[in-house]
C-alpha positions as CSV (number, residue, x, y, z in Angstrom):
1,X,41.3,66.9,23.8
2,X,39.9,63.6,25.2
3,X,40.0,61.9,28.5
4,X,42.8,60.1,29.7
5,X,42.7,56.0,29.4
6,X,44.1,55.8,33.0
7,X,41.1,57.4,35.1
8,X,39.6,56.2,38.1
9,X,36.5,57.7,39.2
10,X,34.5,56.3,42.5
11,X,32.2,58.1,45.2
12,X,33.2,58.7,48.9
13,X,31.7,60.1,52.2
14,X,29.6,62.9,51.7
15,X,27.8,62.2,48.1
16,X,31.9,63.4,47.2
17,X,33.8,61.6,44.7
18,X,37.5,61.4,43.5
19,X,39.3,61.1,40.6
20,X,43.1,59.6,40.4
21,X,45.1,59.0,37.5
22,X,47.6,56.7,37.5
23,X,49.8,58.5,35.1
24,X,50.3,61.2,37.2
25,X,49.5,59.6,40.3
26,X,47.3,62.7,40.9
27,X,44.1,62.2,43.4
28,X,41.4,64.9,43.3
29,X,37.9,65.5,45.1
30,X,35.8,66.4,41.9
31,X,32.5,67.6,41.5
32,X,29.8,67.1,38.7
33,X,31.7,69.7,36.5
34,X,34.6,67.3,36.5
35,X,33.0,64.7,35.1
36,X,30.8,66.7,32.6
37,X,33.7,67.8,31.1
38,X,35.3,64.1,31.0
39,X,31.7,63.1,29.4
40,X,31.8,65.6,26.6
41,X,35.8,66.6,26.1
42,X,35.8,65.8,22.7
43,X,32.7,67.9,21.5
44,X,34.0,70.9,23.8
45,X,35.8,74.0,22.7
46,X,37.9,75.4,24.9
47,X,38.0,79.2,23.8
48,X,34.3,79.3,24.2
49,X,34.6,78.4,28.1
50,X,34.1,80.4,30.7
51,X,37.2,81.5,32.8
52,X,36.3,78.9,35.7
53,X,35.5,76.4,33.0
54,X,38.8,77.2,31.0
55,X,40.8,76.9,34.6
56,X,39.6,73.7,35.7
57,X,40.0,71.7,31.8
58,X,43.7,73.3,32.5
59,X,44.2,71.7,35.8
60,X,42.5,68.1,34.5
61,X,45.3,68.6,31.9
62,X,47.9,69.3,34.1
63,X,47.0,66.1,36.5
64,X,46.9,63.8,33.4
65,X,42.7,63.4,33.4
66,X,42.6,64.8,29.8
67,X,45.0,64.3,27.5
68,X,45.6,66.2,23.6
69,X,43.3,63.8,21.4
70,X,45.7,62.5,18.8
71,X,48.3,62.0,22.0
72,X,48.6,58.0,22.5
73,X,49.3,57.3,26.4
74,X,50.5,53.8,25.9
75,X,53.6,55.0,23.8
76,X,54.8,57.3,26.2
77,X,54.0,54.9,28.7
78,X,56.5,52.5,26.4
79,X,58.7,55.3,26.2
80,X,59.1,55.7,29.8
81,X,59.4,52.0,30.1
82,X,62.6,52.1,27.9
83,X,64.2,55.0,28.9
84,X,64.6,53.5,32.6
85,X,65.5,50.3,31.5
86,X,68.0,51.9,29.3
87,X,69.1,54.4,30.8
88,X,73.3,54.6,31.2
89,X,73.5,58.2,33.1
90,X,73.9,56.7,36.4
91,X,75.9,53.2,37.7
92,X,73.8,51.4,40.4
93,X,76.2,48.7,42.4
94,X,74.6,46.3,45.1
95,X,77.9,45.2,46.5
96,X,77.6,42.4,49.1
97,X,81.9,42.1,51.0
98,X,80.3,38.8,52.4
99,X,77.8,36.3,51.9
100,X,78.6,35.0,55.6
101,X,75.8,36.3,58.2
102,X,76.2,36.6,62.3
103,X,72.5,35.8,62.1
104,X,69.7,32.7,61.2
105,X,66.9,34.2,60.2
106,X,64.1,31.5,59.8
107,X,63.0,33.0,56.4
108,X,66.2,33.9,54.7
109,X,66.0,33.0,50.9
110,X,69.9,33.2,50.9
111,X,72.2,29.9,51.1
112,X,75.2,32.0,53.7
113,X,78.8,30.8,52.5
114,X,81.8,31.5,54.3
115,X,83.9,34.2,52.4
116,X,84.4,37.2,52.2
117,X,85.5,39.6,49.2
118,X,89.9,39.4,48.5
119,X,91.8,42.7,47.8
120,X,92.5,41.0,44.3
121,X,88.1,41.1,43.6
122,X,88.1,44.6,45.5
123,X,90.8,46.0,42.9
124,X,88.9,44.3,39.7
125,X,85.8,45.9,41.4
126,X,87.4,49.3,41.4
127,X,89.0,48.4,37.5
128,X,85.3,47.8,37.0
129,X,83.9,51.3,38.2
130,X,87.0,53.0,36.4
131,X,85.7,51.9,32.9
132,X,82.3,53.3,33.4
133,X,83.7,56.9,35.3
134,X,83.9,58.6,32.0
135,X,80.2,58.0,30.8
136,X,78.2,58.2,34.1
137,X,76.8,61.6,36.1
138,X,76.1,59.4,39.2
139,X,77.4,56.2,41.1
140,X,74.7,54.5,43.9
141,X,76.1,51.8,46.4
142,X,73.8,49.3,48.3
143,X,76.1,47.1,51.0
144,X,74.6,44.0,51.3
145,X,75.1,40.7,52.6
146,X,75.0,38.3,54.2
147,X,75.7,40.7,57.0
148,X,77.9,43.3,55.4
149,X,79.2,45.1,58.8
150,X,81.0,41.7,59.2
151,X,83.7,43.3,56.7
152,X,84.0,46.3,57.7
153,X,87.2,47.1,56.2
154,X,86.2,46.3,52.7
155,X,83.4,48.3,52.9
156,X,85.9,51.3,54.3
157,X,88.7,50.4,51.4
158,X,85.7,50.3,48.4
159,X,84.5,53.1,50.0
160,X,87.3,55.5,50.0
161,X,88.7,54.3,46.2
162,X,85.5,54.7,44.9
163,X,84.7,58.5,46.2
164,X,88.0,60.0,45.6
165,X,87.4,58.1,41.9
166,X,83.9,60.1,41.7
167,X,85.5,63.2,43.1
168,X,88.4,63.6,40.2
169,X,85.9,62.8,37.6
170,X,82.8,65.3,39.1
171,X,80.3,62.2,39.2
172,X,77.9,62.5,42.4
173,X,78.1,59.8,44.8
174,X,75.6,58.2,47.4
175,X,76.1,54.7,49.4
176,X,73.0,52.8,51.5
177,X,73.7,49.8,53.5
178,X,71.2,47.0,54.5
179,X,72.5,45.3,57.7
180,X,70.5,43.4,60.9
181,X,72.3,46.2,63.1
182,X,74.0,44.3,65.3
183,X,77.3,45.2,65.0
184,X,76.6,48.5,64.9
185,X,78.4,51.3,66.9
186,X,79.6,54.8,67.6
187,X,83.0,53.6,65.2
188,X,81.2,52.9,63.0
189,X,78.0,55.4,62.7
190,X,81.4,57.7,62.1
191,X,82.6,55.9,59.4
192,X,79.2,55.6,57.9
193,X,79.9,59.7,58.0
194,X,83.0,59.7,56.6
195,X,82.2,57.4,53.9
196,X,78.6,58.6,53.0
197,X,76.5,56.2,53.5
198,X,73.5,58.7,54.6
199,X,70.9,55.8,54.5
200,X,70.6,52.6,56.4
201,X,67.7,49.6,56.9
202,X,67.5,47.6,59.7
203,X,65.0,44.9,60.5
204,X,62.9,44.7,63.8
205,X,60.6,41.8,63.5
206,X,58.4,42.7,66.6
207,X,59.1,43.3,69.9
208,X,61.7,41.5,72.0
209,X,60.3,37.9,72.7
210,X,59.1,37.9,69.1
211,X,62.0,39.5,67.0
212,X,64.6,37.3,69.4
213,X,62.5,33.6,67.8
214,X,62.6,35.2,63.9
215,X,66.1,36.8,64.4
216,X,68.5,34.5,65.8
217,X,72.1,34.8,66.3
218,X,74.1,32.4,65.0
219,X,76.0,32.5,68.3
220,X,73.5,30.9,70.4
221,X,72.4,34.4,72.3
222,X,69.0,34.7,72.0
223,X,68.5,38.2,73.0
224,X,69.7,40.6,70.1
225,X,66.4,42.4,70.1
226,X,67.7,45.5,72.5
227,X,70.8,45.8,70.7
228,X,69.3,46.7,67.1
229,X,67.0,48.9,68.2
230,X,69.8,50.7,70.2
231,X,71.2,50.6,66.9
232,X,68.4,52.2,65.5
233,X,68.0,55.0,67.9
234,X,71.9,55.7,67.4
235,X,71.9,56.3,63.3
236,X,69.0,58.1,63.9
237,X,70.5,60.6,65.8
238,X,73.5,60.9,64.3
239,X,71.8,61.8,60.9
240,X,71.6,58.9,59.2
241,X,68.7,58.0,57.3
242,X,67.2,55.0,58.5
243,X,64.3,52.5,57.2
244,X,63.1,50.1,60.0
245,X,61.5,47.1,57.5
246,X,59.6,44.7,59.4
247,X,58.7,41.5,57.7
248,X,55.3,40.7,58.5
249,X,53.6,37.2,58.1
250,X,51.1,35.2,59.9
251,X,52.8,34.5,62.8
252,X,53.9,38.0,63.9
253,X,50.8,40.0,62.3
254,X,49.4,40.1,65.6
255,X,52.4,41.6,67.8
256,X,52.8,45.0,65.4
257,X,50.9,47.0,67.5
258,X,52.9,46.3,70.4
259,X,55.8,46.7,68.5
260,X,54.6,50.5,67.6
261,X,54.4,51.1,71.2
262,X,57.5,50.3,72.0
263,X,58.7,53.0,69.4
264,X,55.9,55.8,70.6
265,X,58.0,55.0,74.1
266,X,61.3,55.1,73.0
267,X,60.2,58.8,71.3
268,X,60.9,57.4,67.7
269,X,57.5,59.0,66.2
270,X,59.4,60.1,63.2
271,X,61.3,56.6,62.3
272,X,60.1,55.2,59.0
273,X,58.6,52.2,59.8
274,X,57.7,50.0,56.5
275,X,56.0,46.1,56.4
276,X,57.7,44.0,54.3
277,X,56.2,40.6,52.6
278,X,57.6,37.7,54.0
279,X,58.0,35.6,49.9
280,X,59.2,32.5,49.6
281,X,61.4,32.9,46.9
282,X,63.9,30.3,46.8
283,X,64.3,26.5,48.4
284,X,66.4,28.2,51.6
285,X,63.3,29.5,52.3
286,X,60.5,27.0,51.1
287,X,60.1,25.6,54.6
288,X,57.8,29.2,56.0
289,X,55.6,29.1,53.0
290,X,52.9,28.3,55.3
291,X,53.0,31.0,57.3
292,X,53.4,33.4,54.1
293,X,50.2,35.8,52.9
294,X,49.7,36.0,49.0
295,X,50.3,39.5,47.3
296,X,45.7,39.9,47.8
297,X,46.3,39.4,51.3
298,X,48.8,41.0,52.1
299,X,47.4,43.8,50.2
300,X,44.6,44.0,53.0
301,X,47.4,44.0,56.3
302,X,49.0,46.2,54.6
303,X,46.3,48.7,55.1
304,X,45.5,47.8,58.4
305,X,49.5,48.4,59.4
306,X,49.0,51.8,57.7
307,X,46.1,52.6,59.4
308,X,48.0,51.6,62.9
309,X,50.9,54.0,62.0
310,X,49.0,57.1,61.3
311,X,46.6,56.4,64.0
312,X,49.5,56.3,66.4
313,X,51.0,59.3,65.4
314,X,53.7,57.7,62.3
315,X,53.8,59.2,59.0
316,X,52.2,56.6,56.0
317,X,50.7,58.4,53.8
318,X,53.5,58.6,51.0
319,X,55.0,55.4,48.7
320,X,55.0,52.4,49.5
321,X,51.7,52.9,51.1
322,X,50.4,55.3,48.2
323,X,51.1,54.4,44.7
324,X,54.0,55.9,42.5
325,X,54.9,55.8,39.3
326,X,57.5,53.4,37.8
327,X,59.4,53.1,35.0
328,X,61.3,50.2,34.8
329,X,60.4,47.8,38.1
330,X,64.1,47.9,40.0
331,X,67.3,47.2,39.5
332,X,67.1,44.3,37.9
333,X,65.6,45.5,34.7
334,X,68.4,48.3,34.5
335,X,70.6,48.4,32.4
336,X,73.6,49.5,34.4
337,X,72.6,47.9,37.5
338,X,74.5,45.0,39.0
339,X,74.7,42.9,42.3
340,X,78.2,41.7,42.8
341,X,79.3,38.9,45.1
342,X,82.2,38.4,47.6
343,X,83.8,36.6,44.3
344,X,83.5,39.1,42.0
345,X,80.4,37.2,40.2
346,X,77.9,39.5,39.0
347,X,73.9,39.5,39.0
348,X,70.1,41.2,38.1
349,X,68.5,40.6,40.7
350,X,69.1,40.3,44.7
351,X,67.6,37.1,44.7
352,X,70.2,35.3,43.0
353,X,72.9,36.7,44.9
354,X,75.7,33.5,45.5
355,X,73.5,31.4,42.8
356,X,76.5,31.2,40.3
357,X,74.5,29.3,37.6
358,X,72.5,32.6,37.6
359,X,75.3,35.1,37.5
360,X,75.8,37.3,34.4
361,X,79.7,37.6,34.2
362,X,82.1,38.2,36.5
363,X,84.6,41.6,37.3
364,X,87.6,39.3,36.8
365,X,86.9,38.1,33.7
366,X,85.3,41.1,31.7
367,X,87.1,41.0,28.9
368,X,85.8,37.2,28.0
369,X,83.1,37.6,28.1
370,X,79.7,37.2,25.9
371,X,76.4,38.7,27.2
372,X,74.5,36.0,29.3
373,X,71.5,34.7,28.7
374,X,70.2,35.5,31.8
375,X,71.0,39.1,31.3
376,X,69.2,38.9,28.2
377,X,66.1,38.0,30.1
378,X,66.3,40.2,32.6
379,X,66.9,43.0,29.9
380,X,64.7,42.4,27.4
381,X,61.4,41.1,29.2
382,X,58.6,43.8,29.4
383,X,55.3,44.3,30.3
384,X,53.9,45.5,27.1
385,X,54.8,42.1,25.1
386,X,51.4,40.2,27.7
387,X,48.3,41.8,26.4
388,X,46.9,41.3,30.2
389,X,49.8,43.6,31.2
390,X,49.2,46.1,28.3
391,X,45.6,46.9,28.6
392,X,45.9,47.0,32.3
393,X,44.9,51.0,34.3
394,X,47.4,50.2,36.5
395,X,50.6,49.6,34.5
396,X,52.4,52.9,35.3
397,X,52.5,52.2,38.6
398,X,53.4,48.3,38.5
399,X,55.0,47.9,35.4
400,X,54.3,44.5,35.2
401,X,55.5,43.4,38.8
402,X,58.6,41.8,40.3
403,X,61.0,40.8,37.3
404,X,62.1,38.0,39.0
405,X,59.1,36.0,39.1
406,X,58.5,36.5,35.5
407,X,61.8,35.3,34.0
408,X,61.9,32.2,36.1
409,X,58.1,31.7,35.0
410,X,57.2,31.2,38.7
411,X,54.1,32.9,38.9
412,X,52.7,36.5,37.5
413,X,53.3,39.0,40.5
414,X,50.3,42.0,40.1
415,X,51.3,44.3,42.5
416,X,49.0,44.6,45.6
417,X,47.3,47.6,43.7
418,X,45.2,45.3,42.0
419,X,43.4,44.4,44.8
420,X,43.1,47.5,46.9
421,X,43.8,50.5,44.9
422,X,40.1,52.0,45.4
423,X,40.6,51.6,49.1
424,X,43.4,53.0,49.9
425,X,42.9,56.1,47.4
426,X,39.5,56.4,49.8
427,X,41.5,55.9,53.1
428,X,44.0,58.7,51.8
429,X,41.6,61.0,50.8
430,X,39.4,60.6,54.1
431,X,42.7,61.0,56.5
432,X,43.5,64.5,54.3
433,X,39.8,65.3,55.0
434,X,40.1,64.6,58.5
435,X,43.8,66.4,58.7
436,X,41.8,69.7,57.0
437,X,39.0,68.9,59.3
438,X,41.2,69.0,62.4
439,X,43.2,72.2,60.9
440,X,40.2,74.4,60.6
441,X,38.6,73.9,63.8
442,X,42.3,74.4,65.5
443,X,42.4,77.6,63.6
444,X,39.0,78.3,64.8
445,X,39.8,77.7,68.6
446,X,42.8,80.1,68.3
447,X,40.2,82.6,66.5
């Protein structure tokens, strides 16, 4: 055997150290042993080991640390790569009924147009589905907008055709909606039942004075605050998985906290709260670049909004606060993955959405058409063809960033790994500690 090419080793509290492999994503306390063996692997024979010996080289296996000497990492890696990129098992739609929004946000990279999908585009849509039913195992949805919820009956009408299509041909199903929240109620949590949609995310920018200046409604009220997060509180119990994002820049940074008490109050301990990077990605949203952190700096909030959350009694321990590992990046550089406009105008990546010099094709059209150049970026870029990305520890788990910013040559986008990896593997390993720490002398008490 030999070691892996993707260790990390660094000390901790306590003369301790931990190993992670980001592989495997496996994080382990070691001891000298551990590293002796990584030291020596190659001169070591295994049936001469002691049992302890023999069981721990088996575990280092099993978490990736050592790996079968003539195995080469960077080709499964590769193969990994290309199997999620290229993979045609599943159909992944990001369907957006409108582009038209009830709200203003003062960061919105989208240009809103006033339209909304036509029962000619929803039956092409469904034409589209139908010719992919007899090769796929799964179908996802995403609703998106603009403000999808402002179309409720297209996402109702898509909804049913496209269920009772997976249903005759045994392919599994699953639907996720991203919406501000506002125009949600008990009608529609229902129909958010009866059509499967199980997961929903829904913004909260900070609390009320805060979220009501980011979040504006187009119709002049300036208090839409309470009403999402009644919103929130009403998906959550009915079932429904929900994500509360909030985007996070330098001129809400300071209000989380409050923000998190206003949760802890409203008993919504378990909601899954998530910071998302305010990125200015297109001219509609140019004007708050200011006010924007870069990917290093953001990668240091980030850890002091984790470290708010579990010290306030919210679960972030798991992705996207600890790293996982990817294959291809997102949807973009999937295969069978498209984003698909009110006018039946299809797209890679969420960005673009509306941007018809950037679409790929278009469901009304399908049989005239030639694969897009754009398509062919999005498709055939990879990490492995930049020798920074290649030799990199941390591909597996960034997989040469955000696809977007690479084929429109706007900047290389490292994910925030780079520049805090060794601290947050040492926060998560101290708040297990602390968790085991807390358990034992519980257990003694009750002793």
């Amino acid at each position: 055997m030999k070691k892996s090419d993707y260790n990390f080793i660094w000390e901790v509290r306590n003369g301790k150290k931990i190993a992670f492999n980001s592989m495997t994503c496996a994080l382990a306390e070691i001891e000298d042993d551990f590293t002796e063996i990584l030291d020596s692997i190659e001169n070591i024979r295994y049936e001469k080991l002691d049992e302890n010996r023999k069981e721990l080289v088996d575990n280092m296996k099993d978490n990736g640390f050592l790996v079968d000497r003539d195995f080469n990492e960077s080709k499964l890696l590769k193969f990994r790569h290309l199997t999620g990129k290229f993979n045609q098992s599943g159909l992944g739609l990001t369907i957006a009924p409108t582009l038209n929004c009830n709200f203003k946000c003062v960061y919105c990279y989208e240009t809103p147009k006033q339209n909304k999908m036509s029962l000619e585009n929803q039956e092409n849509l469904i034409k589209f589905v139908e010719s992919y039913i007899n090769t796929i195992e799964h179908l996802s949805i995403t609703w998106y907008g603009g403000e999808p919820l402002l179309y409720k009956d297209i996402i109702y009408n898509l909804s049913e055709k496209l269920i009772k299509m997976c249903e005759t041909n045994n392919v599994t199903y699953s639907a996720y909606i991203i919406t501000n929240g506002y125009l949600v109620d008990e009608d529609v949590v229902d129909n958010f039942k009866k059509y499967k949609i199980t997961g929903a995310q829904l913004t909260v920018d900070g609390p009320e004075e805060i979220h009501n200046k980011r979040r504006i409604l187009k119709s002049g009220n300036k208090d839409n605050f309470q009403k999402v997060f009644n919103s929130i509180k009403m998906l959550e119990e009915n079932g429904i998985n929900v994500g509360v994002r909030v985007n996070v820049d330098k001129s809400n940074i300071s209000y989380v906290q409050e923000l998190i008490d206003i949760f802890k109050e409203n008993n919504m301990i378990k909601s899954n709260i998530h910071f998302g990077q305010v990125t200015p990605y297109t001219e509609s949203c140019k004007s708050i670049s200011h006010s924007c952190y870069d990917t290093e700096e953001f990668s240091d909030v980030l850890m002091e909004l984790q470290d708010k959350l579990n010290s306030n009694g919210f679960k972030a321990m798991g992705y996207p606060y600890y790293p996982g590992i990817k294959a291809n990046y997102c949807c973009s550089d999937q295969i069978n993955s498209f984003v698909i406009d009110p006018e039946g105008y299809m797209y890679k990546c969420w960005n673009e959405v509306g941007e018809i010099s950037k679409s790929i094709g278009n469901i009304n059209n399908l049989e005239n058409q030639k694969i897009s150049n754009d398509n062919l970026e999005y498709m055939t870029w990879t990490p492995f063809e930049s020798e920074e990305c290649s030799e990199c520890k941390l591909l597996p788990v960034c997989m040469g960033g955000c696809p977007y910013f690479r084929v429109n040559n706007i900047q290389s986008q490292c994910e925030r790994w780079k520049f805090n990896l060794e601290e947050i593997l040492k926060y998560t390993y101290d708040s297990y500690l602390d968790d085991s720490e807390r358990f034992e002398k519980a257990f003694a008490d009750i002793q």
